[in-house]
Residue, then its C-alpha position, 0 to 999 in steps of 0.5 A: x060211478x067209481x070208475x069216473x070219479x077216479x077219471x075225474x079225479x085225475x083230471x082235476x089233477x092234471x088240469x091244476x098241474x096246468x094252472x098252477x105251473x108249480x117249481x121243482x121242490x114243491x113237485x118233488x115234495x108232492x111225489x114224496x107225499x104220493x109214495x107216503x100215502x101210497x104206502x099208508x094205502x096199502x098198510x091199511x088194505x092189509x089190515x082189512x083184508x088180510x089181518x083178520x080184524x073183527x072190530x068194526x069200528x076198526x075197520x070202517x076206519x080202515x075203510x075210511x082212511x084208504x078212501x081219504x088217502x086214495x082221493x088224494x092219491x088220485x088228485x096228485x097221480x093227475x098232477x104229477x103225470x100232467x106235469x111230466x107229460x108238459x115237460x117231457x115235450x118241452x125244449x127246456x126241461x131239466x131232464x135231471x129234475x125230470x128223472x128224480x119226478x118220473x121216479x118218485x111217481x113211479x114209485x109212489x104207483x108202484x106201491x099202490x098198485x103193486x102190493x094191491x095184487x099181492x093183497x088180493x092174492x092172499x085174500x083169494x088164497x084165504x076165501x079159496x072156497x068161496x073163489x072156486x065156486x065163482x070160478x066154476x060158476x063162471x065155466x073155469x076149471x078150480x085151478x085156474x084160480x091158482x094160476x090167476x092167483x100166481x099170475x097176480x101175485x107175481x105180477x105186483x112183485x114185478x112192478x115192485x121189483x121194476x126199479x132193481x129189475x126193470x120189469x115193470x112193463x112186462x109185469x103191467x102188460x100182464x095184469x092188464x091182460x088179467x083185468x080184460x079177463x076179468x071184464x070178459x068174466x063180468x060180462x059173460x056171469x052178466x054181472x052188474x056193471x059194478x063189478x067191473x068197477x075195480x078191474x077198470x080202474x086197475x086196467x086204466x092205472x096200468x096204462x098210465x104205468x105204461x105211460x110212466x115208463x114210457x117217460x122213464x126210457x124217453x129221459x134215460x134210454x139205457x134204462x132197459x137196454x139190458x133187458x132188450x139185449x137179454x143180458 
């Protein structure tokens, strides 16, 4: 059910993107906002589930305000992403305007995405106990929860880090490798299908990562050239 009101969402997004047809300012503003709720997004997933709060009302707050905040994030994601899709094939796109939507939509992504590895690292690292015996329930050796947790760690910091080092690619290939992993583990514990709710929804938020910096190379090829040449 998640999984396709997440799909759902984005494409109410991106066929609103059609309708509406909006001007640069108002688009621009929207990825503003996009990145403003992204950030509050993951403010609150950490408090939940790393600040150790024990009031209940507090969070099922939390709990509240991610879910509000992550709808609209998806409606908007659905938007942006129709609208740089349109312009990026159209013969008369602004590519400058284009540049600032592409960025600002990554960035907005970006936080999401990035710091909800990092959370969910830190909160395996502090239900260690709990995640080794998942782990070994699952055939895997106790350190492999520490390699996933540094692999996902480090993951969200490449994506965060993409706009300094341009590694947003390699970091996102990498986690989608991690979530077919998981979706292999999922299956193989024959866990309800739930479970793979959350690695299905990640997986399909990094390949529209990919799409995005797809775009970002296709309005601005220099972007990575010095990661190709390995300067």
């Amino acid at each position: 059910m998640e999984v396709i009101l997440f799909i759902g969402l984005l494409s109410v997004g991106g066929l609103t993107s059609f309708v509406v047809k909006p001007a640069f300012k108002f688009t621009c503003n929207l990825a503003l906002a996009y990145i403003f709720m992204s950030t509050l997004i993951s403010i609150s997933s950490w408090l939940f589930y790393c600040a150790a709060i024990n009031n209940l009302l507090i969070n099922k707050a939390l709990t509240v305000l991610t879910g509000s905040l992550g709808t609209a994030c998806n409606l908007i994601l659905g938007f942006l992403l129709a609208g740089i899709s349109r312009s990026v094939t159209s013969a008369e796109a602004n590519y400058d305007q284009l540049k600032k939507i592409i960025a600002l939509t990554l960035w907005g992504v970006s936080i999401s995405t990035g710091f909800s590895f990092i959370i969910e690292s830190f909160w395996k690292d502090q239900n260690s106990g709990k995640m080794c015996c998942f782990f070994i329930t699952s055939g895997y050796a106790p350190w492999f929860l520490y390699v996933i947790m540094a692999a996902g760690a480090l993951g969200g910091l490449g994506i965060l880090l993409h706009f300094k080092l341009k590694t947003g690619p390699i970091a996102a290939a990498g986690l989608m490798l991690i979530m077919i992993g998981a979706l292999y583990t999922h299956n193989h514990n024959k866990d309800p299908f739930s479970a793979s709710y959350p690695a299905i929804i990640q997986f399909i938020t990094m390949a529209l990562m990919q799409v995005l910096y797809y775009f970002e190379q296709a309005v601005n090829p220099g972007a990575m050239d010095y990661i190709l040449s390995g300067e």
